[in-house]
C-alpha positions in Angstrom: -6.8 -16.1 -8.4 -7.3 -14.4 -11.5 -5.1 -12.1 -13.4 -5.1 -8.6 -13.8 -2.2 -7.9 -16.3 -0.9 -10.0 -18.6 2.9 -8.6 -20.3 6.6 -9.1 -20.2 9.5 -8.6 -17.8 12.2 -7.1 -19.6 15.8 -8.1 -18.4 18.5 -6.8 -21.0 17.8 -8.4 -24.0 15.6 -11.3 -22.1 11.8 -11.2 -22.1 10.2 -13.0 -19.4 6.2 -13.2 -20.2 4.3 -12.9 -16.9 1.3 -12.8 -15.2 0.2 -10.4 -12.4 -2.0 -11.4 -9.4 -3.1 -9.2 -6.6 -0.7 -10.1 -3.9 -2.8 -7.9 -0.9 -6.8 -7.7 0.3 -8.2 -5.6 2.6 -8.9 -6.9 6.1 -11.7 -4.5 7.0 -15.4 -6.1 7.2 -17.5 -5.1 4.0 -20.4 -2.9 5.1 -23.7 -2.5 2.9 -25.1 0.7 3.5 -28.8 0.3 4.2 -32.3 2.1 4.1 -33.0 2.5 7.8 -36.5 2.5 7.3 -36.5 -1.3 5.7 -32.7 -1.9 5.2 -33.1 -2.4 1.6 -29.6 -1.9 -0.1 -28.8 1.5 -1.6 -27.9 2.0 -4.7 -25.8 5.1 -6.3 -26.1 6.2 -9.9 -23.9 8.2 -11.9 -26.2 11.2 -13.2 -25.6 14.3 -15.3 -25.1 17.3 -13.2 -27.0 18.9 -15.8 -30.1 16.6 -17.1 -30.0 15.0 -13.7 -30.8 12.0 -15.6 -28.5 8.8 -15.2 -25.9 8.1 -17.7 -25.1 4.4 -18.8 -21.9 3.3 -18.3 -20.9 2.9 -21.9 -21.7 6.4 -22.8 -19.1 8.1 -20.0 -15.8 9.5 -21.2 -12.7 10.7 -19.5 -12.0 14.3 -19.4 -9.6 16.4 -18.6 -10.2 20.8 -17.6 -7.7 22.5 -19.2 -8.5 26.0 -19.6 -12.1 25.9 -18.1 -12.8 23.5 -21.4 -13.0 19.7 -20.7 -10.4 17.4 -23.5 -11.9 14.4 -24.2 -9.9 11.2 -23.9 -9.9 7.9 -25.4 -8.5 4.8 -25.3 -5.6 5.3 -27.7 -4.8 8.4 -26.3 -3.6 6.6 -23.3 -1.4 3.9 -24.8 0.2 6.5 -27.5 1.3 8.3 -24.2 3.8 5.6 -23.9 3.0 3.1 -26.3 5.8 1.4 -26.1 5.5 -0.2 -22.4 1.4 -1.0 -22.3 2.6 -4.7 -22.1 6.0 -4.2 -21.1 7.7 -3.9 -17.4 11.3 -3.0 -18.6 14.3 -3.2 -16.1 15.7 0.1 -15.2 18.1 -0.1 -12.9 19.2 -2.1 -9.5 19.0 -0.7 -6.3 19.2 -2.1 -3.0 16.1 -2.1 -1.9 16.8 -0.5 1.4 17.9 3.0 -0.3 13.7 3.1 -0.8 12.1 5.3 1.5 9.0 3.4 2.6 7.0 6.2 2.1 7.0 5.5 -2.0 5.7 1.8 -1.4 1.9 1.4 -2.6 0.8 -2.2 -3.2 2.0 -5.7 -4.4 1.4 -8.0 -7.2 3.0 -11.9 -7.6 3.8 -12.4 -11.2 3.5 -16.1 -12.8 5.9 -16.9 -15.7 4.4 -17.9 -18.6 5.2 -21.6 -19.8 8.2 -20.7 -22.2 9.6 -18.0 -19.5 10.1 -20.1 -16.6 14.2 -20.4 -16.8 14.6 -17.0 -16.8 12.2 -16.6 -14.4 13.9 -18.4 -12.2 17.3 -17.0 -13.1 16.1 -13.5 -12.6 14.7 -14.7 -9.1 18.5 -16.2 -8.0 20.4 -13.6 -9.5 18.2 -11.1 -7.4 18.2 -13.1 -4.0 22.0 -13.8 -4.7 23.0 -10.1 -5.2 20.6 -8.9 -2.7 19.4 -6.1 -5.2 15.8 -5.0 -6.4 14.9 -4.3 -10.1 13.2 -0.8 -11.1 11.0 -0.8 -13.4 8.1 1.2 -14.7 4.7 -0.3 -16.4 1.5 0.6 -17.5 -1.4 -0.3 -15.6 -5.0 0.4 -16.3 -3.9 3.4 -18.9 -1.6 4.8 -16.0 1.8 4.6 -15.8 3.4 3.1 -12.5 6.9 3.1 -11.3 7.7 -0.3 -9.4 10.1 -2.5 -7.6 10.5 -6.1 -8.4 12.0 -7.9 -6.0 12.0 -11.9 -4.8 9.9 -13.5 -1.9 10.7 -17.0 -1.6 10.3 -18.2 -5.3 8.2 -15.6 -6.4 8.9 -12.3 -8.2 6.6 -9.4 -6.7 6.4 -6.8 -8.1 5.2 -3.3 -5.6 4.1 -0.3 -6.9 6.4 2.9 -5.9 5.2 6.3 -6.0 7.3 9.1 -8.2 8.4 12.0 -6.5 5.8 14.1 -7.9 3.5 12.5 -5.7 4.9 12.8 -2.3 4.2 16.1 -0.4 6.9 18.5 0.6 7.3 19.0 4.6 8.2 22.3 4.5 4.8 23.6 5.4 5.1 21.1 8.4 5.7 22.3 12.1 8.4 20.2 14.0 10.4 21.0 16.7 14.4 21.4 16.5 15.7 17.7 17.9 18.4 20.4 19.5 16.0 20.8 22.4 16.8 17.5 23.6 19.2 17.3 25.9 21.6 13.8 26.5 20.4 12.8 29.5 17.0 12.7 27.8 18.3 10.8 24.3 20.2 8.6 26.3 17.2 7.3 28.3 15.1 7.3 25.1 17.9 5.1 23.3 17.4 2.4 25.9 13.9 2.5 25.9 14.2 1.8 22.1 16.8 -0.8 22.9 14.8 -2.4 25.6 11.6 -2.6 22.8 14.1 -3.9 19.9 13.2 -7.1 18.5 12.7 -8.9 15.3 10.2 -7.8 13.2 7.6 -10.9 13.0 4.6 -9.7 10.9 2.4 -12.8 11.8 2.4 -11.4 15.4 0.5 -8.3 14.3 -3.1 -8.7 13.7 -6.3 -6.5 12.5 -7.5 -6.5 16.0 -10.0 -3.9 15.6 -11.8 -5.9 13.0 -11.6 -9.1 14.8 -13.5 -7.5 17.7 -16.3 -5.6 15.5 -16.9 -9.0 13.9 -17.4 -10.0 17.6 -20.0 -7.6 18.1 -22.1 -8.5 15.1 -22.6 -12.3 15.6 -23.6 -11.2 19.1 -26.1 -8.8 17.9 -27.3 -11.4 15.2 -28.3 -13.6 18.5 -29.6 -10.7 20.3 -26.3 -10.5 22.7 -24.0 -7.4 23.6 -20.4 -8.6 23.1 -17.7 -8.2 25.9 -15.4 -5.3 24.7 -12.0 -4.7 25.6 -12.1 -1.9 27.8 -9.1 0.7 27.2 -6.8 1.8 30.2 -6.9 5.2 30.7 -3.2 7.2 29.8 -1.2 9.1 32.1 -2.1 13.1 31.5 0.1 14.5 29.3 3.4 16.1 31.5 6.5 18.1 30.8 8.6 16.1 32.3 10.0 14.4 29.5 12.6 12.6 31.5 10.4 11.1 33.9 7.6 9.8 31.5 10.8 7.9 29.8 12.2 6.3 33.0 8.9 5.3 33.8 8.6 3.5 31.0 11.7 1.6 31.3 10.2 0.9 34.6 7.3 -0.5 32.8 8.7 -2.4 30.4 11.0 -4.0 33.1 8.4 -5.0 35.0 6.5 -6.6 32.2 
């Protein structure tokens, strides 16, 4: 693998130098899109609205519209926004790790110590596993800032992007019913449906299954075949009877 940021872990007065390494990729196929005509590959270009001409990649600038007027932005402008932690993921705070919504979590990186920060690597990864906390930190990241988690897997220190508050929608504009309609006959049932479905939580049993059966189709149709699908069973019509579509389901599940 090869790395994307290279900085420090700040723990008090302790720098840890560290590597960061995508820890996720993407499971869906990578489509091409295609000329029908000869399926020659297209191509996009970056043109001026204006000229309609196309601009080279070295001649584009970052703007921001402030005032219908676009401010240009360089390179310095973005680290003297917070110069001080371009190369730097300083240690906030602890938190345990399940007072974080999941709705803040964005995406992972593993960090490598460098050679001369491997014993406090390692002390930072047994002090977090034995306290059960997670650090909080914030870093910068391709000019941007990002607020993170770092907490242990195994051996490893990942480190997972967090969103700030700022970035999470409000839900007043969103139309839910009051759970005061529910009666307790009806949460009672639905509690041990819940319990009936409770189990561990064993990620290697969930699978991209939707990709897995397109990539079916297509080495069929590269030998001329039509790939079995999965054909889905049709749902029950939607009803009002609450109550009956949830002891049915306990039926279901117990016959299962």
């Amino acid at each position: 693998m090869k790395a994307i940021w290279k900085g420090s872990i700040g723990f008090g007065l302790v720098n840890i130098p560290v590597k960061l390494f995508s820890a996720v990729q993407n499971s869906n196929l990578d489509f091409d899109m295609l000329d029908e005509k000869d399926h020659s590959r297209i191509k996009f270009k970056r043109i001026n609205e204006q000229t309609r001409k196309e601009v080279p990649f070295d001649k584009i600038v970052k703007g921001y519209l402030l005032n219908e007027k676009y401010v240009i932005l360089d390179n310095e402008d973005f680290q003297d926004a917070s110069p001080e932690k371009t190369k730097m993921i300083e240690l906030e705070n602890f938190v345990d790790i399940k007072e974080i919504n999941p709705i803040y979590y964005e995406t992972s990186y593993y960090t490598q110590p460098e050679t001369q920060g491997k014993k406090a690597y390692a002390l930072l990864v047994k002090a977090l596993v034995k306290s059960q906390k997670a650090g909080v930190a914030r870093f910068v990241l391709r000019s941007t800032e990002n607020l993170c988690v770092i907490h242990p897997m195994g051996d490893v220190l990942v480190i997972t992007k967090i969103r700030f508050p700022e970035e999470i929608r409000s839900t007043e504009d969103i139309n839910v019913p009051s759970i005061s309609t529910i009666n307790k006959k009806e949460l009672d049932v639905g509690l041990a449906l819940i319990k009936q479905y409770t189990a561990e939580f064993n990620i290697e049993s969930f699978h991209d299954e939707y990709s897995r059966e397109l990539l079916k189709i297509i080495k069929a149709k590269a030998k001329g075949k039509r790939a079995t699908v999965k054909k889905l069973k049709p749902r029950e019509e939607l009803s009002d009877d609450l109550y009956g579509q949830l002891m049915r389901s306990l039926d279901k599940k117990k016959g299962a």
